[in-house]
N, CA, C and O atoms as a Tripos MOL2 file, in Angstrom:
@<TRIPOS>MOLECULE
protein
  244   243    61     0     0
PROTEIN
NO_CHARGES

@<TRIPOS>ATOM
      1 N          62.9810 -143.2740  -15.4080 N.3       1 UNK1
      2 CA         63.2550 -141.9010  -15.0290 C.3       1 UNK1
      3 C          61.9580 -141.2360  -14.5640 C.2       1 UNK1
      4 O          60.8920 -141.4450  -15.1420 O.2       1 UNK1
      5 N          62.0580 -140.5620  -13.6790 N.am      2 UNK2
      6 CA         60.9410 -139.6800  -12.8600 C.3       2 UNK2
      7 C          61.3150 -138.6340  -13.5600 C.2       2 UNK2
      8 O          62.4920 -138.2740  -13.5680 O.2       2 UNK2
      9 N          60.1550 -137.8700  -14.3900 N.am      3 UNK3
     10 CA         60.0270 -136.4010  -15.1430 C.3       3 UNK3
     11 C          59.6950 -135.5610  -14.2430 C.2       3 UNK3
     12 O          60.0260 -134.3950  -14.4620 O.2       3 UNK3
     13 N          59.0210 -135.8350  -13.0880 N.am      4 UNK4
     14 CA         57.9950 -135.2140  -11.7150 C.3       4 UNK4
     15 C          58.1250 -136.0260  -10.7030 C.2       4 UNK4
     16 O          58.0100 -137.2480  -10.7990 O.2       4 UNK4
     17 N          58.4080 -135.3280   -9.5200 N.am      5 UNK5
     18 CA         58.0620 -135.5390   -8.1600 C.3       5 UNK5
     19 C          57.1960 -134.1440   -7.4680 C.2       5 UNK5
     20 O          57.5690 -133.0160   -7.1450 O.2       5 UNK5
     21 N          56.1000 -134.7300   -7.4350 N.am      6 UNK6
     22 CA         55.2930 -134.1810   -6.4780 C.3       6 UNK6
     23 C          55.4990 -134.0260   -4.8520 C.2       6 UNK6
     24 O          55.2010 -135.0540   -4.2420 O.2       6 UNK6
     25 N          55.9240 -133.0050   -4.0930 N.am      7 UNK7
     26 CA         55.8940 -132.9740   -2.9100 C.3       7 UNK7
     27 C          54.7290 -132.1100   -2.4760 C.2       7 UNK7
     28 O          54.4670 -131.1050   -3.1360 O.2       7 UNK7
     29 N          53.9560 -132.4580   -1.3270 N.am      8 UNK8
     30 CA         52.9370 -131.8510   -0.6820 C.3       8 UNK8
     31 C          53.5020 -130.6850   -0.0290 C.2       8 UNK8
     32 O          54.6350 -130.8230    0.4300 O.2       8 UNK8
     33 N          52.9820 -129.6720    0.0860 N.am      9 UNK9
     34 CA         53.4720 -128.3370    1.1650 C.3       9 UNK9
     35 C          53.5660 -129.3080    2.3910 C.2       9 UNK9
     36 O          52.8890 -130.2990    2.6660 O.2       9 UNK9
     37 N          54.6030 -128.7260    3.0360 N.am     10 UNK10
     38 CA         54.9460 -129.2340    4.5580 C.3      10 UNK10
     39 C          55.5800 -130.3380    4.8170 C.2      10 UNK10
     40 O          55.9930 -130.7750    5.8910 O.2      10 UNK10
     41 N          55.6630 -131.0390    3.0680 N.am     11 UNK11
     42 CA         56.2460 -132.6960    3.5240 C.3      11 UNK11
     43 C          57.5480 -133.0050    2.7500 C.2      11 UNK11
     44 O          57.5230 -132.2710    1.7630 O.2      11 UNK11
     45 N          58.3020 -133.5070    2.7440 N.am     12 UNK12
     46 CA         59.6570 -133.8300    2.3580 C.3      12 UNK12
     47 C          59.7840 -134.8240    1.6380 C.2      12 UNK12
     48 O          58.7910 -135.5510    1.6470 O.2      12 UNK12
     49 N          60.6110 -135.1520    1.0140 N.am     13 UNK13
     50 CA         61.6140 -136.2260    0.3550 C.3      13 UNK13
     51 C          63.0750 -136.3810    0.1960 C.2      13 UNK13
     52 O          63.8530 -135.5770   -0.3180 O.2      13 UNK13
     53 N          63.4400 -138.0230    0.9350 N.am     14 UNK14
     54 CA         64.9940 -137.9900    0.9220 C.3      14 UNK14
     55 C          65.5160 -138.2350   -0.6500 C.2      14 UNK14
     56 O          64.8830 -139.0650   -1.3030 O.2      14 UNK14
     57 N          66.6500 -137.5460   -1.2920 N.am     15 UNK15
     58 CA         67.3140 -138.1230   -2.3800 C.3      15 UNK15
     59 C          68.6990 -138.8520   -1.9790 C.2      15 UNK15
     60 O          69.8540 -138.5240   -1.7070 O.2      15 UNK15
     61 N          67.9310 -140.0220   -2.0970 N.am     16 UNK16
     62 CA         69.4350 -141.2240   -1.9070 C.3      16 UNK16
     63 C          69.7130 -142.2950   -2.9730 C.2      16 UNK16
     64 O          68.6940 -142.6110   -3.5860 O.2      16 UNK16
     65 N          70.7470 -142.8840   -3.3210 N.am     17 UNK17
     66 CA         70.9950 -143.7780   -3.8650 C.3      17 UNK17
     67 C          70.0510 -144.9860   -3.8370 C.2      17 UNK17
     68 O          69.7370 -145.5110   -2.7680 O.2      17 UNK17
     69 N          69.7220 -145.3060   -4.7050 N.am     18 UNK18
     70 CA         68.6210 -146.6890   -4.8100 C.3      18 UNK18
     71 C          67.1390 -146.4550   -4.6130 C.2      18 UNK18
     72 O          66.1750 -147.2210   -4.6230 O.2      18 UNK18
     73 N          67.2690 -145.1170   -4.4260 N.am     19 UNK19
     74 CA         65.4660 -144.3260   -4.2710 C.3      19 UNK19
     75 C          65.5840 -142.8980   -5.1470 C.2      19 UNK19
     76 O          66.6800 -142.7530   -5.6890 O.2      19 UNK19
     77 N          64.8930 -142.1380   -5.2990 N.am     20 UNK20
     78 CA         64.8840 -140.6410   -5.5250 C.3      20 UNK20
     79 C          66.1830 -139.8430   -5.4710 C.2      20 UNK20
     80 O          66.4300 -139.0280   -4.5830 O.2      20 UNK20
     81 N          67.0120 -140.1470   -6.5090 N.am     21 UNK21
     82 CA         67.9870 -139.5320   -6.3670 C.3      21 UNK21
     83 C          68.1810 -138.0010   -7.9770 C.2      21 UNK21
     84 O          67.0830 -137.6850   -8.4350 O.2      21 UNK21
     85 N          69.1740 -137.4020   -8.5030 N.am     22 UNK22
     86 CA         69.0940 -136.6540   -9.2660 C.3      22 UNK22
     87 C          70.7310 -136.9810  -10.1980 C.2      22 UNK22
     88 O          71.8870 -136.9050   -9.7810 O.2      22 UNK22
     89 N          70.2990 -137.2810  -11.3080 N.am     23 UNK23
     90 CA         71.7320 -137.4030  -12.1220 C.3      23 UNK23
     91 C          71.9050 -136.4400  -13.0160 C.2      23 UNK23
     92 O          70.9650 -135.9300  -13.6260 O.2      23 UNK23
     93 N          73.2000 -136.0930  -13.1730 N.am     24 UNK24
     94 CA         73.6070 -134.8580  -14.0460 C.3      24 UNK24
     95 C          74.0800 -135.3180  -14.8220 C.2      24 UNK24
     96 O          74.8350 -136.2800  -14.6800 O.2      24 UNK24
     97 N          73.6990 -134.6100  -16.2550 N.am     25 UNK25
     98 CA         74.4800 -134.7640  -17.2050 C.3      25 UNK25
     99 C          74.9740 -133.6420  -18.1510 C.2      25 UNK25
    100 O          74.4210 -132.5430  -18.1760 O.2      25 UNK25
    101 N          75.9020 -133.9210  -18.8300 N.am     26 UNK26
    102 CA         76.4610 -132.9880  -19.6530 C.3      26 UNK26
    103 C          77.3450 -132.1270  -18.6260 C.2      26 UNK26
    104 O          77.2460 -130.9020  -18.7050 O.2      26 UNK26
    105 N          78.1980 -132.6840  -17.6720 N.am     27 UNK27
    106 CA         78.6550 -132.0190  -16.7310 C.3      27 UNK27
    107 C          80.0190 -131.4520  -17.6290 C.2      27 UNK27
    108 O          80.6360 -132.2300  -18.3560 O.2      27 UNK27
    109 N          80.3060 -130.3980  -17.5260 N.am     28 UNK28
    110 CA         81.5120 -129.6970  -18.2080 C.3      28 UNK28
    111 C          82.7110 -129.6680  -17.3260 C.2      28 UNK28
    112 O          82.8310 -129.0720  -16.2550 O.2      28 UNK28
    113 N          83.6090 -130.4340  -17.9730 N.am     29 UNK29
    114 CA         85.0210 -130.7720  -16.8760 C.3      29 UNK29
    115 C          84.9970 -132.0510  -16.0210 C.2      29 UNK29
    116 O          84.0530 -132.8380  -15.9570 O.2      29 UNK29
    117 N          86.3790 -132.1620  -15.2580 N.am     30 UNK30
    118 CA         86.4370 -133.4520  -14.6030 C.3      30 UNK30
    119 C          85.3330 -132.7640  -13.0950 C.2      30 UNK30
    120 O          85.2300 -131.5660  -12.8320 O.2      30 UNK30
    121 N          84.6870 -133.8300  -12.3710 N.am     31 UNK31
    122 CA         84.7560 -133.4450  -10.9520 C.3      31 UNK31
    123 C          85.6140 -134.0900  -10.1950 C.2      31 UNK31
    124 O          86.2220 -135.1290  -10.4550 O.2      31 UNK31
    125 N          85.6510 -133.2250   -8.9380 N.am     32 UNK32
    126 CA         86.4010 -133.4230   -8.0520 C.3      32 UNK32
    127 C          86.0220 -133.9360   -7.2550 C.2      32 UNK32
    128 O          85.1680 -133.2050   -6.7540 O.2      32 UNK32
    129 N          86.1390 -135.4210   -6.3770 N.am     33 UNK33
    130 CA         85.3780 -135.8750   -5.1590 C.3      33 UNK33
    131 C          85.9490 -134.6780   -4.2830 C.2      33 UNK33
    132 O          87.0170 -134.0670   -4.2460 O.2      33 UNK33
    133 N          84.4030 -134.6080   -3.4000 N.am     34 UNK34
    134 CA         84.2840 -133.4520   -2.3940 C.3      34 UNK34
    135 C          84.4040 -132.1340   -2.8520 C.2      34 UNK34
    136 O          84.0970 -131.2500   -2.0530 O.2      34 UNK34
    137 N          84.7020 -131.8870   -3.7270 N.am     35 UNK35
    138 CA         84.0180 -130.0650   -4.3510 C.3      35 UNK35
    139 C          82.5070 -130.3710   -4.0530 C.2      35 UNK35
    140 O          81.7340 -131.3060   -3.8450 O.2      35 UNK35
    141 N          82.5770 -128.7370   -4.1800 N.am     36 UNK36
    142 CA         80.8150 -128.7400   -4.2040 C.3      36 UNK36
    143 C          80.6240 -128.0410   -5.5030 C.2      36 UNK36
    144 O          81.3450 -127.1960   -6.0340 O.2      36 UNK36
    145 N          79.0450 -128.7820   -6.0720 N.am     37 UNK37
    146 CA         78.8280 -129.1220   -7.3440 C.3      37 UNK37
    147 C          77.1310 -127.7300   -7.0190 C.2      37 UNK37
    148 O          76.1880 -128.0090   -6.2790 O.2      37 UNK37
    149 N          77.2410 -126.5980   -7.6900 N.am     38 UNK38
    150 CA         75.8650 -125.4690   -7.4970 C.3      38 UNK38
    151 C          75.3640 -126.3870   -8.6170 C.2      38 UNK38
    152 O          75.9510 -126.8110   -9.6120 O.2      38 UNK38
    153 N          73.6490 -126.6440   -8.0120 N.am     39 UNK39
    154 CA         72.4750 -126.4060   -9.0020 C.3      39 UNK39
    155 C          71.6680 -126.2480   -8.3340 C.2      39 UNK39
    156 O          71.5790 -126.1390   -7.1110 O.2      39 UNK39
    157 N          70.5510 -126.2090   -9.6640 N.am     40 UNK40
    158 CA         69.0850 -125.1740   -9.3950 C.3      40 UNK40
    159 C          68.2600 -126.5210  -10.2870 C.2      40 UNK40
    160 O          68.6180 -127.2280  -11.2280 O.2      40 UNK40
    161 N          66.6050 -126.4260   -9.2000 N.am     41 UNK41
    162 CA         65.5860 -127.0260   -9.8090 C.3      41 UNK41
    163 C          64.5510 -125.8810   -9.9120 C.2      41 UNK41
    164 O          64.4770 -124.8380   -9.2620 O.2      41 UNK41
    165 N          64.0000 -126.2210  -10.6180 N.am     42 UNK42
    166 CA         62.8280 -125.5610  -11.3890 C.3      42 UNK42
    167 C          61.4650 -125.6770  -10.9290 C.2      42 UNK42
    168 O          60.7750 -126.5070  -11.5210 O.2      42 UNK42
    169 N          60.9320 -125.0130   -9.9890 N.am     43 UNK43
    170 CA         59.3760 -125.8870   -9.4170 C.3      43 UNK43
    171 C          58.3170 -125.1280  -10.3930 C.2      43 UNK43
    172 O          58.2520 -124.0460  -10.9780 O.2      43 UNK43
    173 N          57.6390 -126.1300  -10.2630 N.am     44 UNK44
    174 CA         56.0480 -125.7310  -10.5670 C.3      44 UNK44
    175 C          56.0450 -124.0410  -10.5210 C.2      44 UNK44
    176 O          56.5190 -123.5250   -9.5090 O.2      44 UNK44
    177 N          55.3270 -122.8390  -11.9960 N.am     45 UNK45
    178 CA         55.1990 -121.9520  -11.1620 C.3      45 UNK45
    179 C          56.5270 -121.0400  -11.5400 C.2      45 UNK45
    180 O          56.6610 -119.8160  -11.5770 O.2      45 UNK45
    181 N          57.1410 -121.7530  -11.7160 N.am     46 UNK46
    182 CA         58.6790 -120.9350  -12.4420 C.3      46 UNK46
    183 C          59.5220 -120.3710  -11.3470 C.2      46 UNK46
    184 O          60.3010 -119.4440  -11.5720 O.2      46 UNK46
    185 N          59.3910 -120.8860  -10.2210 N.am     47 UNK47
    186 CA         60.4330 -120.9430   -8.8860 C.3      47 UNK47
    187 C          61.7120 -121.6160   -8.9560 C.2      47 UNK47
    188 O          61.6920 -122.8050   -9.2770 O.2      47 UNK47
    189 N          62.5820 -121.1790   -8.7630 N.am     48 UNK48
    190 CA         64.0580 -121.8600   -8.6470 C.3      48 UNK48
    191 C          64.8470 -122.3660   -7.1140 C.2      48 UNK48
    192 O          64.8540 -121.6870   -6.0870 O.2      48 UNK48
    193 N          65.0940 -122.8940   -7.1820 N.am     49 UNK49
    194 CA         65.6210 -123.3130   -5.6640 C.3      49 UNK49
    195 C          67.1980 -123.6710   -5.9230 C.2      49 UNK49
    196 O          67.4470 -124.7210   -6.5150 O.2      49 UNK49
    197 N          67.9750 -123.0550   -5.6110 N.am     50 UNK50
    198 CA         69.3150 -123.7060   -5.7580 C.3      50 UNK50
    199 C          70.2010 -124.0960   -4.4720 C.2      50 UNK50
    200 O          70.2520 -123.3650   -3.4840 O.2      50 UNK50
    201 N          70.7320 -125.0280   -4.5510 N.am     51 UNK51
    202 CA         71.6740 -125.8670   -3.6650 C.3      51 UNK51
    203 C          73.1410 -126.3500   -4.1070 C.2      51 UNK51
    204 O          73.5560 -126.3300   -5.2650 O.2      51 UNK51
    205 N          73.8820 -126.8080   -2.9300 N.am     52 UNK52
    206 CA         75.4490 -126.9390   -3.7300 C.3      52 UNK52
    207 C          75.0050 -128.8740   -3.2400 C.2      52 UNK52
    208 O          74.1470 -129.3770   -2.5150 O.2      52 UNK52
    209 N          76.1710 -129.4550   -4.1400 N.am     53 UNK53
    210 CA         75.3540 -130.9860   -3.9870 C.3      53 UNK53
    211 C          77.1650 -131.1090   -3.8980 C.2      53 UNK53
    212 O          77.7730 -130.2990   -4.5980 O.2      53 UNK53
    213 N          78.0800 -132.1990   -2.9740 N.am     54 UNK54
    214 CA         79.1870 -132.7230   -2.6420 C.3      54 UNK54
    215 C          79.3340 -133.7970   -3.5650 C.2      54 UNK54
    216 O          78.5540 -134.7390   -3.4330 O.2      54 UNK54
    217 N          80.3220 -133.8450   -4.6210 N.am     55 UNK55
    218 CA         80.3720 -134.8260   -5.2980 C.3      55 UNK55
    219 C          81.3380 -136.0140   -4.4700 C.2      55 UNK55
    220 O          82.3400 -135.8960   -3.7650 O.2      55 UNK55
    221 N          80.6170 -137.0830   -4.8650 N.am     56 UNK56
    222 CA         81.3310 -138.6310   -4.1200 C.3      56 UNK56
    223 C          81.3080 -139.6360   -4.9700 C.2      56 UNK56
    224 O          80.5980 -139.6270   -5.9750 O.2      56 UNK56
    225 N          82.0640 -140.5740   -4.6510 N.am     57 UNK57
    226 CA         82.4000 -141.5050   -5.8880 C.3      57 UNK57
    227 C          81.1450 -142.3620   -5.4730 C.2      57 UNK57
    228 O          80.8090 -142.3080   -4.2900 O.2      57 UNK57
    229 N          80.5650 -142.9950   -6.1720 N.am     58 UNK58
    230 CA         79.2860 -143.8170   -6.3630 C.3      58 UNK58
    231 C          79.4360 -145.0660   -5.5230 C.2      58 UNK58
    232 O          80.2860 -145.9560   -5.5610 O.2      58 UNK58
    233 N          78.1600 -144.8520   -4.5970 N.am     59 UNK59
    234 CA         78.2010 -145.4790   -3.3790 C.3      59 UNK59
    235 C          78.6550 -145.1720   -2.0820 C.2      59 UNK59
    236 O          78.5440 -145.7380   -0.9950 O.2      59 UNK59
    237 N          79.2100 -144.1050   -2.4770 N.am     60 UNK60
    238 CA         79.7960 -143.5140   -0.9840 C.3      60 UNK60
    239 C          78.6950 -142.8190   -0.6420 C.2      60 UNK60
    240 O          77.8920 -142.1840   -1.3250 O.2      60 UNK60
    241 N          78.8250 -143.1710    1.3010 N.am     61 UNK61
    242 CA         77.8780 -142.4010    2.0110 C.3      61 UNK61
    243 C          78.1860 -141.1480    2.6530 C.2      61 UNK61
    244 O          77.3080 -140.5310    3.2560 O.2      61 UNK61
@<TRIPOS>BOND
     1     1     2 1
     2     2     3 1
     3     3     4 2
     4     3     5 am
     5     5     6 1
     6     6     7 1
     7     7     8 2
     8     7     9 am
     9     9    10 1
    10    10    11 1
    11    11    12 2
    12    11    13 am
    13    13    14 1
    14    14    15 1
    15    15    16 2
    16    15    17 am
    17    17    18 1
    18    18    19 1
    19    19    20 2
    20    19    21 am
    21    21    22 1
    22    22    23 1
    23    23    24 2
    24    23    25 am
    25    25    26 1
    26    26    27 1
    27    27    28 2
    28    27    29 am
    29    29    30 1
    30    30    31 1
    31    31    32 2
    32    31    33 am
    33    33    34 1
    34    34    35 1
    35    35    36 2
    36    35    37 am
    37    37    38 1
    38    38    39 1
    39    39    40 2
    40    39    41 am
    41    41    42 1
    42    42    43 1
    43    43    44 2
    44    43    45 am
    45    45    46 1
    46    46    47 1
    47    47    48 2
    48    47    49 am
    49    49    50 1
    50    50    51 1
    51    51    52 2
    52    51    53 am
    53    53    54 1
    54    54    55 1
    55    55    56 2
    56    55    57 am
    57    57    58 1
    58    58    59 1
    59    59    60 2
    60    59    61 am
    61    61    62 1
    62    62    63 1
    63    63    64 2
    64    63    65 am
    65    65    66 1
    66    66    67 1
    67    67    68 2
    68    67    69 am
    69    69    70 1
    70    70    71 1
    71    71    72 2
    72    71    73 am
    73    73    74 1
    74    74    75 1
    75    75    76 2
    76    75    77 am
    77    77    78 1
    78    78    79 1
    79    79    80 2
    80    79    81 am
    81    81    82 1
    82    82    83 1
    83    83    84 2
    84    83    85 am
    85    85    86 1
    86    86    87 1
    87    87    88 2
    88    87    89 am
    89    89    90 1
    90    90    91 1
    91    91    92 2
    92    91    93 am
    93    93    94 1
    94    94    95 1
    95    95    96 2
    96    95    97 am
    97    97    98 1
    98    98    99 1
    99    99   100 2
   100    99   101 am
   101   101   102 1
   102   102   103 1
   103   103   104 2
   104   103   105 am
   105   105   106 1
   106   106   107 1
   107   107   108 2
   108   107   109 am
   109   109   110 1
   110   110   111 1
   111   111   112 2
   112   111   113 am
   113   113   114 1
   114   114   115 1
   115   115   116 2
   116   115   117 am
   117   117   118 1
   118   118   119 1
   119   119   120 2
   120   119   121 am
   121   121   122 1
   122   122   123 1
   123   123   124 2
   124   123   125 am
   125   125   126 1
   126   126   127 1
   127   127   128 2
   128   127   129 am
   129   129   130 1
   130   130   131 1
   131   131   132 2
   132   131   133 am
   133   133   134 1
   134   134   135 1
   135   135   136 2
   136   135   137 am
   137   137   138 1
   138   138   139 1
   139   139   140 2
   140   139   141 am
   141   141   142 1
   142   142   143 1
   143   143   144 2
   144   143   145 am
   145   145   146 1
   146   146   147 1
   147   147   148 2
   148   147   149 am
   149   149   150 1
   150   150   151 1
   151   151   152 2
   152   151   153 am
   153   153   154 1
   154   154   155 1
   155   155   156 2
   156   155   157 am
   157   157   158 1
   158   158   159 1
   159   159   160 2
   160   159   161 am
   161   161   162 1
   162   162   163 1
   163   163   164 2
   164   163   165 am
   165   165   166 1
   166   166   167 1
   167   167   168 2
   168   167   169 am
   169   169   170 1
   170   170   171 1
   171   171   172 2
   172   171   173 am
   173   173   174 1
   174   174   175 1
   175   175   176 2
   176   175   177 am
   177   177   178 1
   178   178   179 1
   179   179   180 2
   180   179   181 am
   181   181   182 1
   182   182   183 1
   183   183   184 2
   184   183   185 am
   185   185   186 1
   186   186   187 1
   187   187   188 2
   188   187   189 am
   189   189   190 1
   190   190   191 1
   191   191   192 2
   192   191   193 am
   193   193   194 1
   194   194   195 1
   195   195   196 2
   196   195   197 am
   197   197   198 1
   198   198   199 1
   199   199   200 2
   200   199   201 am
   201   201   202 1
   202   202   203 1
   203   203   204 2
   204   203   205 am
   205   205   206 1
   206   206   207 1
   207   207   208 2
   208   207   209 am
   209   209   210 1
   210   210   211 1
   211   211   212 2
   212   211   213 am
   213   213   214 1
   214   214   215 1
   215   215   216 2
   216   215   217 am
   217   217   218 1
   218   218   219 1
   219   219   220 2
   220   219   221 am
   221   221   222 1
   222   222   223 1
   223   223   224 2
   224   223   225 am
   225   225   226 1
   226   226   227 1
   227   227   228 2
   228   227   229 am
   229   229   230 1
   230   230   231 1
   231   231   232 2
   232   231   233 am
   233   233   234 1
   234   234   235 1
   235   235   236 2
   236   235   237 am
   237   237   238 1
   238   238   239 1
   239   239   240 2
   240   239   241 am
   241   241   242 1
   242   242   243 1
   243   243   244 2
@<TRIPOS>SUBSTRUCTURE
     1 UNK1         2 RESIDUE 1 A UNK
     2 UNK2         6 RESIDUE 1 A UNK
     3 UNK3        10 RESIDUE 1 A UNK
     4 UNK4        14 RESIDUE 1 A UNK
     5 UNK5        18 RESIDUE 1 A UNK
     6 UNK6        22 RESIDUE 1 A UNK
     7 UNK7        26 RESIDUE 1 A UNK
     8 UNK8        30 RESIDUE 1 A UNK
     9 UNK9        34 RESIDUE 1 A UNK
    10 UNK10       38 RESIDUE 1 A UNK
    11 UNK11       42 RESIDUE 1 A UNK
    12 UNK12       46 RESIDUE 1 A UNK
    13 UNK13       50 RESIDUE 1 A UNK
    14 UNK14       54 RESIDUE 1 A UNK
    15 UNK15       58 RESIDUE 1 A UNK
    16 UNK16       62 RESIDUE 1 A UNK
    17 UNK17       66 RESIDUE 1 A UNK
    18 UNK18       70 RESIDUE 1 A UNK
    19 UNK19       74 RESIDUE 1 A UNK
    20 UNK20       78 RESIDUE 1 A UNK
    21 UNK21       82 RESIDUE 1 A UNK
    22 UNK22       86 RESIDUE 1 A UNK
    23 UNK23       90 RESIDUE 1 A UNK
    24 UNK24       94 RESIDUE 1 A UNK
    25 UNK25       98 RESIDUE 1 A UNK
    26 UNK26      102 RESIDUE 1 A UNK
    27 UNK27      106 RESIDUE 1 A UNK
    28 UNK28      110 RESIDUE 1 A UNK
    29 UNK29      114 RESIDUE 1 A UNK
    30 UNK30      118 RESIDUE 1 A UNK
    31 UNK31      122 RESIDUE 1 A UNK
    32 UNK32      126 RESIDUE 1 A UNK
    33 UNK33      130 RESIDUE 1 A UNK
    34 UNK34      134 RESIDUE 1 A UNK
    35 UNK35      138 RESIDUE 1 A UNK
    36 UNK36      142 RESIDUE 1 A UNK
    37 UNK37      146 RESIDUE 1 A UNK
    38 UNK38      150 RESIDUE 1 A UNK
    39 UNK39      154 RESIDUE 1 A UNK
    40 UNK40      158 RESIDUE 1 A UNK
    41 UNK41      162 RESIDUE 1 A UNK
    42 UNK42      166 RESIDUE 1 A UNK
    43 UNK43      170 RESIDUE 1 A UNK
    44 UNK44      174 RESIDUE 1 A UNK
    45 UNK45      178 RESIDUE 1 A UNK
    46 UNK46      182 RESIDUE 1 A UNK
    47 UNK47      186 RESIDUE 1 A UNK
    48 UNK48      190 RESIDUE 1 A UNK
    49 UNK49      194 RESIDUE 1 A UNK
    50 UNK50      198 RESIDUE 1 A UNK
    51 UNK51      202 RESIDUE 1 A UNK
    52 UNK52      206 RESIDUE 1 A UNK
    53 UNK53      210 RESIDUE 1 A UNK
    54 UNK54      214 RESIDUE 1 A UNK
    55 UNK55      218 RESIDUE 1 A UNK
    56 UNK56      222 RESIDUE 1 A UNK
    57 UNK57      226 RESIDUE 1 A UNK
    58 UNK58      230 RESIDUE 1 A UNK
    59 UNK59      234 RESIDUE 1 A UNK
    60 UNK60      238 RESIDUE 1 A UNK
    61 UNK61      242 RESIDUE 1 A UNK
């Protein structure tokens, strides 16, 4: 498990399956493939960034 990812100002990172991806847990309720799933990360600094993430059955692209 990665506790930290460091990104440089100006530079990116993909989250995909089999690299840098983000798993949830303690999810409350069934999901639904294709709802959209709101969360928030926490940066450095006490910044929040939130995004909606499409739930898919594992392995789907």
């Amino acid at each position: 498990a990665v506790e930290r990812l460091e990104i440089p100002a100006g530079s990116s990172v993909e989250l995909r399956p089999g690299g840098y991806h983000l798993m949830l847990g303690e999810v409350r309720g069934a999901l639904q493939r294709g709802a959209l799933l709101p969360f928030c990360l926490r940066l450095e600094g006490g910044e929040e960034v939130c995004a909606d993430a499409r739930v898919r059955k594992f392995g789907e692209e």
